[in-house]
VEXLOVO-896256 format. One line per 10 residues: number of its first residue (from 1); for each residue x, y, z of C-alpha. Coordinates in nm, 4 decimals. Layout:
BEGIN
NUM	X/Y/Z  ... .
REM end
This chain:
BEGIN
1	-0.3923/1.3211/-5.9545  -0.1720/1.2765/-5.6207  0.1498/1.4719/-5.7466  0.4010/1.4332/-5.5216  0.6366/1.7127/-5.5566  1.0010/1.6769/-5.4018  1.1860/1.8718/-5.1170  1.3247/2.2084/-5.2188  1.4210/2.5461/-5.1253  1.3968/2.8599/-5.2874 .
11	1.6820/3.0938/-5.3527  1.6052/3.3001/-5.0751  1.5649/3.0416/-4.8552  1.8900/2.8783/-4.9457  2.0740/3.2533/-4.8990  1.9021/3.2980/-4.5306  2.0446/2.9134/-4.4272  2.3369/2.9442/-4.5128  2.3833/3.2855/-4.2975  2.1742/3.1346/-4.0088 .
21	2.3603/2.8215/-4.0394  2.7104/2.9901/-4.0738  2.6539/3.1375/-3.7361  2.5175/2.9041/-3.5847  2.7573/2.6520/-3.6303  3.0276/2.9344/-3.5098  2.8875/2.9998/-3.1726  2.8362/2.6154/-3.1660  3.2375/2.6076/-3.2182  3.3320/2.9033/-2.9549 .
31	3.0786/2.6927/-2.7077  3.2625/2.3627/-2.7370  3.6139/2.5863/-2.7223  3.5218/2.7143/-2.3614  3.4332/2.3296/-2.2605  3.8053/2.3303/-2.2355  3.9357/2.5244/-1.9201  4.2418/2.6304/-2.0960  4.0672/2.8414/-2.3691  3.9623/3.1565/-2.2152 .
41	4.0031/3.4449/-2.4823  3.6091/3.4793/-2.5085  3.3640/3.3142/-2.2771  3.0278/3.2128/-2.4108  2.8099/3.3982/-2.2068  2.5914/3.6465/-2.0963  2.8783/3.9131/-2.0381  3.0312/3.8774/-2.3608  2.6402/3.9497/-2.5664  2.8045/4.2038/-2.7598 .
51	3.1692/4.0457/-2.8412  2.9452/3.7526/-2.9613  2.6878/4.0045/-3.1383  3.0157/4.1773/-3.3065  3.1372/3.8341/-3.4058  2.8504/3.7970/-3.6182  2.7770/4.1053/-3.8037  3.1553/4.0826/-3.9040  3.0941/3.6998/-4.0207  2.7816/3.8467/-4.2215 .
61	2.9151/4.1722/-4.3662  3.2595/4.0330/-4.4778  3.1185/3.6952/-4.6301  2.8962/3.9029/-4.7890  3.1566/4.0837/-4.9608  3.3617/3.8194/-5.0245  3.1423/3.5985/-5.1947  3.0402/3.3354/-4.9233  2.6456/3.3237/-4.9790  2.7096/3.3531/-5.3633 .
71	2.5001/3.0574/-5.4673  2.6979/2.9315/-5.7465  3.0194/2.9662/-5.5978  2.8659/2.8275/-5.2266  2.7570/2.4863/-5.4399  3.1589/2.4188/-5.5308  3.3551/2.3112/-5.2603  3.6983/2.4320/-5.3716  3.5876/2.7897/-5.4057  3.4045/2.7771/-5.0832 .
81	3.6806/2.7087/-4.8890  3.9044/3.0021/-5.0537  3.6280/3.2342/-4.9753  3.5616/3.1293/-4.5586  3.9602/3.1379/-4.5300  3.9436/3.4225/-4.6800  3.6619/3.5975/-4.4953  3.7433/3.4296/-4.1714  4.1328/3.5704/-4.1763  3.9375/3.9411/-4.2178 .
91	3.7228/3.9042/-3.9492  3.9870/3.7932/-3.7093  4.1576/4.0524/-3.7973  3.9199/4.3315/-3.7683  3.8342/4.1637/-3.4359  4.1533/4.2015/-3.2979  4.1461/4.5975/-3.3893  3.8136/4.6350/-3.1714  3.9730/4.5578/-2.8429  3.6358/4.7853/-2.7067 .
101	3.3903/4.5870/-2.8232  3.5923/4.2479/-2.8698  3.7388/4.0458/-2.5777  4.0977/4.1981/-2.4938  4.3702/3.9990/-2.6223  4.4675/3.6670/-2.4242  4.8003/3.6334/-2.2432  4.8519/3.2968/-2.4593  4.8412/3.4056/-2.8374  4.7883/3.0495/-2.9471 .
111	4.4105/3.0933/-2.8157  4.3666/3.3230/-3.1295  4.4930/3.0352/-3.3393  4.2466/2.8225/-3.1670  3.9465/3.0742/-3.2316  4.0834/3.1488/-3.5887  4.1256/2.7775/-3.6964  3.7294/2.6973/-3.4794  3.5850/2.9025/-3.7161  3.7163/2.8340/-4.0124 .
121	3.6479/2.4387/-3.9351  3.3189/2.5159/-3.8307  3.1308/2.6668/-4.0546  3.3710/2.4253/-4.3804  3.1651/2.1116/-4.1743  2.8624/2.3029/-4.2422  2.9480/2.3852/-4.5951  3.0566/2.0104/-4.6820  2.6896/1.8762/-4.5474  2.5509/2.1703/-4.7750 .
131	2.6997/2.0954/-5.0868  2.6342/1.7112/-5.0353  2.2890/1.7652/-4.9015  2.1046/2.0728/-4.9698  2.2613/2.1285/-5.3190  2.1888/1.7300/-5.4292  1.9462/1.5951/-5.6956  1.6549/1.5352/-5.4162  1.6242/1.8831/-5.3037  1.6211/2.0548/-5.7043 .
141	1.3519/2.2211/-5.8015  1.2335/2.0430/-6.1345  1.0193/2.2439/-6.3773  0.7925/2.1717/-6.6324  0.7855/2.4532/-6.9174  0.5050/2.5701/-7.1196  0.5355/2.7842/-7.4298  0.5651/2.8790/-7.8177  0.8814/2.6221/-7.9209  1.0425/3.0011/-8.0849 .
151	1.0618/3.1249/-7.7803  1.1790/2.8663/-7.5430  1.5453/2.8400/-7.6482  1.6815/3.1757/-7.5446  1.4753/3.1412/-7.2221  1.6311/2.7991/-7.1322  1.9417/2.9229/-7.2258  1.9395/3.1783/-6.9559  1.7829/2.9990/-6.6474  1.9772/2.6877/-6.6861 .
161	2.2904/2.9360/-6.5753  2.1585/3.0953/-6.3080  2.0659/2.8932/-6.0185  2.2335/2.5117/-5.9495  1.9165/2.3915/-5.7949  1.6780/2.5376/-6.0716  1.6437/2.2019/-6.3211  1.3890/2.2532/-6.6449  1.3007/1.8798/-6.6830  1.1611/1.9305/-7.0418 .
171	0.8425/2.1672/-7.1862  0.5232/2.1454/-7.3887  0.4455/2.3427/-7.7062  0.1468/2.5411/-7.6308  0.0621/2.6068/-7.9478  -0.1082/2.3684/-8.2236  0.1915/2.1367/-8.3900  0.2396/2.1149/-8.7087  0.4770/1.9147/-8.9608  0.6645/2.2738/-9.0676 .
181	0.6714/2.3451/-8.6504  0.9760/2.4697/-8.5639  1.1711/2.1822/-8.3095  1.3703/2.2562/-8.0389  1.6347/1.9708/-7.9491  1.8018/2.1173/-7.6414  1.5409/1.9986/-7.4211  1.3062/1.7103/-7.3970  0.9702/1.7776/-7.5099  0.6316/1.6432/-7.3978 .
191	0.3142/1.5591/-7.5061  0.0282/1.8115/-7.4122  -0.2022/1.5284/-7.4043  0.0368/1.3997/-7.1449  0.0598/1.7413/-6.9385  -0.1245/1.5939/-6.6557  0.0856/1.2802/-6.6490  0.3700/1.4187/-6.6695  0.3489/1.6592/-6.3471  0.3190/1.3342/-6.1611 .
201	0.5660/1.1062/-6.3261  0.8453/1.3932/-6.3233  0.8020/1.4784/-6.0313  0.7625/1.8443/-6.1322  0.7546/2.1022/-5.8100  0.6731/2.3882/-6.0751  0.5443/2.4756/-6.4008  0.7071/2.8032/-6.5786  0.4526/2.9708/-6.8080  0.6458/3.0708/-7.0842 .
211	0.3426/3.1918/-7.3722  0.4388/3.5524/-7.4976  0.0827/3.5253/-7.6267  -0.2176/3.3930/-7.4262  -0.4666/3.3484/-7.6751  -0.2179/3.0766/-7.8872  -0.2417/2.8780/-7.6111  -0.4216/2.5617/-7.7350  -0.7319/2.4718/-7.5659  -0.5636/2.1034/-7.3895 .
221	-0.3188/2.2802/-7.2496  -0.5230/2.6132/-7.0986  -0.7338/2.3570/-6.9435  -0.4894/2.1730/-6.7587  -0.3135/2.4729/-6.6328  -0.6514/2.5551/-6.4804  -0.6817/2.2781/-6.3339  -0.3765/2.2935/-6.1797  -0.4382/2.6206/-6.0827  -0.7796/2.5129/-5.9298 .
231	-0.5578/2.2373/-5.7060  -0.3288/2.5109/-5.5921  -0.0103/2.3895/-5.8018  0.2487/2.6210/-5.8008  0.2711/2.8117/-6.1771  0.4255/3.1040/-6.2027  0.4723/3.3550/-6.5398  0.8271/3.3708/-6.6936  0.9249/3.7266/-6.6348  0.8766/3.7020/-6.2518 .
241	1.1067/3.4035/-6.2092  1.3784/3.5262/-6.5001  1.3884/3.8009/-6.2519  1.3659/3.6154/-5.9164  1.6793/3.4055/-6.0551  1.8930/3.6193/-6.2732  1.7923/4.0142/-6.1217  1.7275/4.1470/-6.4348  1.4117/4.2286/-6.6628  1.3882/4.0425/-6.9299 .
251	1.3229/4.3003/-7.1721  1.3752/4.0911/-7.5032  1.0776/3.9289/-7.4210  0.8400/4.2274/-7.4070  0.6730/4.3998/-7.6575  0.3976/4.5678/-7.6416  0.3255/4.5282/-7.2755  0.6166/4.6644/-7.1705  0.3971/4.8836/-6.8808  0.3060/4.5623/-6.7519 .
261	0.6876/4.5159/-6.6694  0.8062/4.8361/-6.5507  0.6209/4.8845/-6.2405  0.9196/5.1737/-6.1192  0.9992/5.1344/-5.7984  0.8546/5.4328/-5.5196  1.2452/5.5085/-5.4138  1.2115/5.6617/-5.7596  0.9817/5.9741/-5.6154  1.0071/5.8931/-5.2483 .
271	1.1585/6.2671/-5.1084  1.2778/6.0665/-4.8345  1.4668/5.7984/-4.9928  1.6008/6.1000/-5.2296  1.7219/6.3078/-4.9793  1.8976/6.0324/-4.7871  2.0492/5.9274/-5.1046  2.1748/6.2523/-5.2042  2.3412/6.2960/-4.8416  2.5030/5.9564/-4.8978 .
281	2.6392/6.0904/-5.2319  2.7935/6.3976/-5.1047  2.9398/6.2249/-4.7828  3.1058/5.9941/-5.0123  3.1864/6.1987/-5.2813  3.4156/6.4107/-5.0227  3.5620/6.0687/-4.8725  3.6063/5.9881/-5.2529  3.7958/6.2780/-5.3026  3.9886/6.3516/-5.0073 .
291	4.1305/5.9421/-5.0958  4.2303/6.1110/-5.4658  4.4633/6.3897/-5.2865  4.6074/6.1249/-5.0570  4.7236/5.8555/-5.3002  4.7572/6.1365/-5.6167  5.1324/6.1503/-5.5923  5.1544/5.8015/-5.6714  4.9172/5.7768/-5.9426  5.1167/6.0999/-6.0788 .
301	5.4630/5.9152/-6.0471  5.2830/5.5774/-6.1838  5.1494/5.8303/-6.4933  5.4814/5.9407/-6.5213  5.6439/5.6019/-6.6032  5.3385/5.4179/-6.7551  5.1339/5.6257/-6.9359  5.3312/5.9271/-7.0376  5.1048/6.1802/-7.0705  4.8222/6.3977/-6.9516 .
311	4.6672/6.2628/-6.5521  4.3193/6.3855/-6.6238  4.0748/6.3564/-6.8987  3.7253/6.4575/-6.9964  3.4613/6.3096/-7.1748  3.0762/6.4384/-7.2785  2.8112/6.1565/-7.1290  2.4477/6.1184/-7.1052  2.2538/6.1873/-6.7407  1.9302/6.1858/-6.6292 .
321	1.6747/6.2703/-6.8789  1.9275/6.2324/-7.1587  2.1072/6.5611/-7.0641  2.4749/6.5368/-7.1473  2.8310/6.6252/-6.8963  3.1527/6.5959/-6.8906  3.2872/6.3190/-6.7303  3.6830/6.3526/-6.5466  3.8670/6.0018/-6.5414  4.2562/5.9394/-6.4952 .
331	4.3643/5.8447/-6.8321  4.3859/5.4818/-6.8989  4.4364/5.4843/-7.2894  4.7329/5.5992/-7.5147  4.6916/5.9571/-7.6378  4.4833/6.0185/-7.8898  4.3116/5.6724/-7.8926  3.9719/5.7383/-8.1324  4.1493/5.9018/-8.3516  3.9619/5.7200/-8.6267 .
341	3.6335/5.7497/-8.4161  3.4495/5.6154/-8.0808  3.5216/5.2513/-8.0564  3.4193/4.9997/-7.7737  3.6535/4.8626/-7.5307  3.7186/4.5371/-7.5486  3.9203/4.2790/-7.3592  4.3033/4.2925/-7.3523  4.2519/4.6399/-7.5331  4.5436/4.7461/-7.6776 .
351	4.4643/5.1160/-7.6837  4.5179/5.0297/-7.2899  4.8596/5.1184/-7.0937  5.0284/4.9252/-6.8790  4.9667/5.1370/-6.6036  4.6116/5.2086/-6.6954  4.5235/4.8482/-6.7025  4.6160/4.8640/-6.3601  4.3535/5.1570/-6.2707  4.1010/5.0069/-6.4341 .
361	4.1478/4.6294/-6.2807  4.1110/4.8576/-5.9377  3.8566/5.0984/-6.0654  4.1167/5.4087/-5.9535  4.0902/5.5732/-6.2997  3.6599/5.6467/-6.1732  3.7595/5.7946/-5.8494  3.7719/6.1596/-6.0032  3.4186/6.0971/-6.0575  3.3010/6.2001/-5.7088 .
371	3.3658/6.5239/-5.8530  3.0806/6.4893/-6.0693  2.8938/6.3374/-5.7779  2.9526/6.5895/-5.5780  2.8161/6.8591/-5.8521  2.5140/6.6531/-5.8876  2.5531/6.5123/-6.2258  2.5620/6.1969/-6.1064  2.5144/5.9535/-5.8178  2.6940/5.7008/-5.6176 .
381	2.5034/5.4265/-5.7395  2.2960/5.4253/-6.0649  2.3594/5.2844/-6.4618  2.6927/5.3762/-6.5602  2.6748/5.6803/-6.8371  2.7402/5.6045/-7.1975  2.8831/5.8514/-7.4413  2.6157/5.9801/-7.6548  2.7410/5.8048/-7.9654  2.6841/5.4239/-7.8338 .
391	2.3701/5.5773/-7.6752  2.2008/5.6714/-8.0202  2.3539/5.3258/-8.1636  2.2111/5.1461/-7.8880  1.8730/5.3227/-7.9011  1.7983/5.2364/-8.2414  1.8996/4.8400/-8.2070  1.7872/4.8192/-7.8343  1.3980/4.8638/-7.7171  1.3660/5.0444/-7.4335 .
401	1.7311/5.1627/-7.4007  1.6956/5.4929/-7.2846  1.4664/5.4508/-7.0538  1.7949/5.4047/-6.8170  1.8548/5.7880/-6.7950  1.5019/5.8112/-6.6090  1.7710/5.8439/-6.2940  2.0974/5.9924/-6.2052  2.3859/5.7596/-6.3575  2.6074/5.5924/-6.1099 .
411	2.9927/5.5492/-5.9872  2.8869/5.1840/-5.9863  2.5782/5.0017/-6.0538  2.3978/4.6829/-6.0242  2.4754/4.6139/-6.3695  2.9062/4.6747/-6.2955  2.8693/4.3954/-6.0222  2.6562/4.1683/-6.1572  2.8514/4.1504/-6.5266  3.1769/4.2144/-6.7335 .
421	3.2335/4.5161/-6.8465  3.0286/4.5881/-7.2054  3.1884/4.5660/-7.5637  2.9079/4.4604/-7.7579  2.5624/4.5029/-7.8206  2.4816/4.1809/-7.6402  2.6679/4.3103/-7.3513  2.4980/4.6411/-7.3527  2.1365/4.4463/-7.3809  2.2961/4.2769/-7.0718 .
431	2.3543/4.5545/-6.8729  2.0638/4.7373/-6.9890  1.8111/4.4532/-6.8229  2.0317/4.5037/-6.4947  1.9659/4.8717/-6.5226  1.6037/4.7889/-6.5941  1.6347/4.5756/-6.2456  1.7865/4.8479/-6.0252  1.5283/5.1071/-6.1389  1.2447/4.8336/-6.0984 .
441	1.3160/4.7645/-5.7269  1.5524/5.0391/-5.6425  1.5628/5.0820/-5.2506  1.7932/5.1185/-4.9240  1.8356/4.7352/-4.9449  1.9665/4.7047/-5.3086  2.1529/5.0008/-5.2771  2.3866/4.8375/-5.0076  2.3789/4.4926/-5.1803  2.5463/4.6924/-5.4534 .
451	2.8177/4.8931/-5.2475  2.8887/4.5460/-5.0782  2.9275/4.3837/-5.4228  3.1610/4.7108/-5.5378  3.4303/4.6594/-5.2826  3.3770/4.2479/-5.3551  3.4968/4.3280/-5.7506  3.7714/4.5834/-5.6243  3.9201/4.3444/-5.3695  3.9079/4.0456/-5.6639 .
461	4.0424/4.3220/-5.8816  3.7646/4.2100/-6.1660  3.7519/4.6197/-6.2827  3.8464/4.6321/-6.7058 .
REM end
């Protein structure tokens, strides 16, 4: 079999060129600026190595946060260019405020016009070839799934969201067919007589193992994939790639095993990692509060007219090892709002003030929770603690569900900036495999990912 697979790149590999690329393709700009003699606010050489080094960790750190190497958005062209003005106006600016590090400020101000409008034209060229190139039909990843038919569905489902360039091209029962077989019409299915064939004709750069049960696996099939195997085609099992695309664990589709897919990260009893975490907690927690006294008066004044009522209110939680504390919030609900019991919060929530819609949209009303952080009952960054009623609920309907409280719950979490806030069961599975995630591969890295991602969803205002 000569299998030809096509051209692609992997999702990290996409992320890192479009960051290499982006600067690249600025410092190409600022070179070509300086071929003209009148442009001289910064000079593309030797002397200026650190105005040009400054240049680009504001470029990566701001398009970071606002969105820029977010795959999905970075494959539409509209949203793209929102997101580099939009980054490039904030890194011009911030430029301009570090006249020590930054070239000093040119005599002509229309050469900052020139550098503002060079890189926003720059790296949009870039972009344009991107989306036309990179993120076209010849350079997708097609995939050839294998599994039980019962199982394939929700699977699909979630993959086919998750990455532009990730295309399942159809799958092949592994188990023996039958007339009562249950069919699934969302996606092409293919012979497993064929399964050879079909790698070839499809073009297929990757087959997704999808069998929640080896030994079903008919004896056609198992064959082939050795083969394959024995050739060095690339086959990977379904729970590594669910979480390589959409950072989650995929915990509805483990039973059993469920050690097999819970291999805790070391941050988890690293003394190192813990201590630097818990100085990061209290250095923020007293930033975090020392913000509450400053902009207090105006919440209290906002209370006053909006919410009519009590600033400050408490509520019992569940932290680490399912120990419960009370929680202190600014009030975003009417008083008296579970009168008639614990309810979720939904969308458009009419329990909701005007005013506290407004603290939540900008996540004000959790800012008293450095308190707690500061105490110890909870960290920075970690799942977000449930009241213990939902948690019981959730326990019985969810497997695995409290195996979240394992660490300190969080201000934010991977789980706040990854999805909506939760008002159903679905949402709290949701959350609860992005809680999974963050406890899974918990580390320095993912920690700053997610307090990049926090000030992303309070400068889009996405809070609820």
């Amino acid at each position: 079999m000569a299998n030809k697979k096509g051209i692609h790149f992997e999702v990290s590999e996409r992320k890192i060129l479009l960051r290499l690329m982006d600067l690249a393709m600025v410092y190409l700009a600022i070179y070509l600026l300086n071929l003209y003699p009148e442009f001289e606010y910064i000079e593309f050489n030797s002397e200026n190595i650190v105005a040009l080094i400054l240049l680009g960790i504001y470029i990566t750190i701001f398009g970071t946060i606002f969105e820029l190497y977010d795959l999905q958005k970075a494959s539409k062209l509209d949203t793209t260019f929102r997101n580099i003005v939009i980054t490039t106006s904030t890194v011009v600016l911030f430029y301009l405020l570090t006249p020590v590090l930054s070239p000093y400020l040119p005599e002509e101000r229309i050469q900052i016009v020139y550098f503002y409008l060079a890189i926003i034209i720059s790296i949009l060229v870039w972009r344009f070839l991107y989306i036309n190139l990179i993120e076209s039909p010849r350079f997708y990843k097609r995939v050839l799934l294998v599994g039980e038919v019962s199982n394939i569905e929700g699977l699909v489902s979630s993959l086919n969201t998750s990455d532009p360039n990730y295309k399942i091209v159809g799958f092949i029962n592994s188990e023996v067919s039958t007339p009562e077989s249950v069919k699934y019409k969302g996606l092409k299915e293919f012979d497993a007589n064929s399964f050879l064939d079909v790698i070839e004709r499809e073009r297929i750069s990757e087959v997704l193992v999808a069998s929640f049960n080896s030994e079903s696996i008919i004896a056609e099939v198992y064959h082939d994939l050795m083969l394959l195997l024995e050739r060095g085609f690339k086959i990977r099992e379904y729970t590594q790639v669910y979480e390589e695309l959409l950072y989650r664990v995929p915990i509805q589709f483990v039973g059993k095993d469920f050690y097999k897919y819970f291999p805790f990260s070391r941050s988890n009893e690293n003394k190192l990692y813990i201590f630097f975490q818990r100085a990061f907690d209290i250095i923020c927690a007293i930033i975090g509060l020392l913000i509450c006294l400053a902009i207090l008066p105006f919440i209290f004044i906002g209370n006053l007219l909006g919410n009519k009522g009590p600033l400050f209110y408490t509520q019992e939680r569940v932290g680490r090892n399912g120990k419960p504390f009370r929680i202190i919030k600014l009030r975003t609900m009417v008083i008296n709002a579970e009168m008639d019991g614990a309810k979720w919060a939904k969308k458009n929530d009419t329990r909701v003030t005007k005013f506290g819609k407004f603290l939540r949209r900008s996540r004000l009303d959790e800012i008293p929770q450095f308190y707690n952080v500061l105490k110890g009952d909870m960290s920075v960054i970690g799942p977000r603690p449930e009241r213990p009623f939902f948690v019981n609920e959730l326990a019985r309907i969810i497997p695995f569900y409290e195996t979240r409280h394992i660490i300190k719950p969080g201000l934010t979490g991977w789980a706040q900036v990854k999805t909506r806030y939760g008002s159903s069961v679905e949402d709290s599975l949701t959350k609860l495999q992005y809680d999974l995630y963050y406890i899974k591969h918990r580390s320095i890295f993912l920690d700053f990912n997610i307090s990049i991602k926090t000030l992303s969803t309070i400068l889009y205002y996405r809070g609820q």
